[in-house]
C-alpha positions in Angstrom: -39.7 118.9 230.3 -38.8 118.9 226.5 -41.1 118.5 223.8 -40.0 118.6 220.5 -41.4 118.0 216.6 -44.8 119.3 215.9 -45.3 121.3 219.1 -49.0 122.2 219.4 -50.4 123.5 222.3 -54.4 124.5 222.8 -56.1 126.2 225.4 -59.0 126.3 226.4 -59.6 129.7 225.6 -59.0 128.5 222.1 -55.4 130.4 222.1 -53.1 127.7 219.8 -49.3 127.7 220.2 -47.0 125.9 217.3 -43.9 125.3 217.5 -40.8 122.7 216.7 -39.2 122.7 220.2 -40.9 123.5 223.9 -39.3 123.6 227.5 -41.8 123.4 229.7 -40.5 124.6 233.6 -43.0 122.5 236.0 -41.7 124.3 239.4 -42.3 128.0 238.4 -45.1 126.9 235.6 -43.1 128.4 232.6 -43.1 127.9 228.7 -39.6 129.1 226.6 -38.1 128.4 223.1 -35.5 129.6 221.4 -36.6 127.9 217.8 -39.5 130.5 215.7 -43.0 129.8 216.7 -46.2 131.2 216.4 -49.4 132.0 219.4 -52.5 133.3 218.3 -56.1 133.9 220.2 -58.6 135.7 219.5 -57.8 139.1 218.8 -53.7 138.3 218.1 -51.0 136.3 216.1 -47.8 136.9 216.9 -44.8 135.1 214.9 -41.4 135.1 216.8 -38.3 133.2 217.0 -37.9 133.1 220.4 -40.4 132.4 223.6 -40.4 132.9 227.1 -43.8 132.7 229.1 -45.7 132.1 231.9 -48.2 129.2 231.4 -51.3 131.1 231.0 -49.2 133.8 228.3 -50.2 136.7 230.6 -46.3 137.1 230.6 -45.1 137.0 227.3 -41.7 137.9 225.7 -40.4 137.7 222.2 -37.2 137.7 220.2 -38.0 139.4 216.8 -41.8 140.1 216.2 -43.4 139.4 213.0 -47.2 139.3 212.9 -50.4 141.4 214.3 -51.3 142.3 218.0 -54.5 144.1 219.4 -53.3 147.6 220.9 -56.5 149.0 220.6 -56.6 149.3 224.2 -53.5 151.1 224.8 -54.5 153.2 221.7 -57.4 154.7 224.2 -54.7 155.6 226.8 -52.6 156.8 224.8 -55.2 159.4 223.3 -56.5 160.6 226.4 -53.4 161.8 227.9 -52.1 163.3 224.4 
């Protein structure tokens, strides 16, 4: 499926995805763009211009990142094994 225009997409977790294009993979359940878009939830916004994800964005790719993401948990692995 294609969607395209004013691409919004709302979990509900609350995490919001904008965009001006969306293909939308019904057999294997997967979300990918190649126009810029931007995802945020709760702890994260990430601005990219290109997409590819599962449908739950467990699985996330990007093209070139702009934006913030929470690492605050990989900061705490990364200290204990420096």
């Amino acid at each position: 499926m294609e969607f395209k225009g004013n691409v919004e997409i709302t979990t509900t977790d609350g995490e919001l995805l904008t965009t001006s294009q969306l293909y939308y993979d019904t057999e294997n359940e997967w979300l990918f763009t190649e126009d810029n878009f931007e995802y945020t939830d709760k702890t994260n916004k990430i601005i990219a211009n290109r997409l590819d994800s599962n449908r739950d964005f467990t699985d996330l790719v990007t093209g070139n990142l702009t934006g913030s993401i929470n690492i605050s948990e990989y900061s705490a692995i990364l200290n204990k094994s420096i």
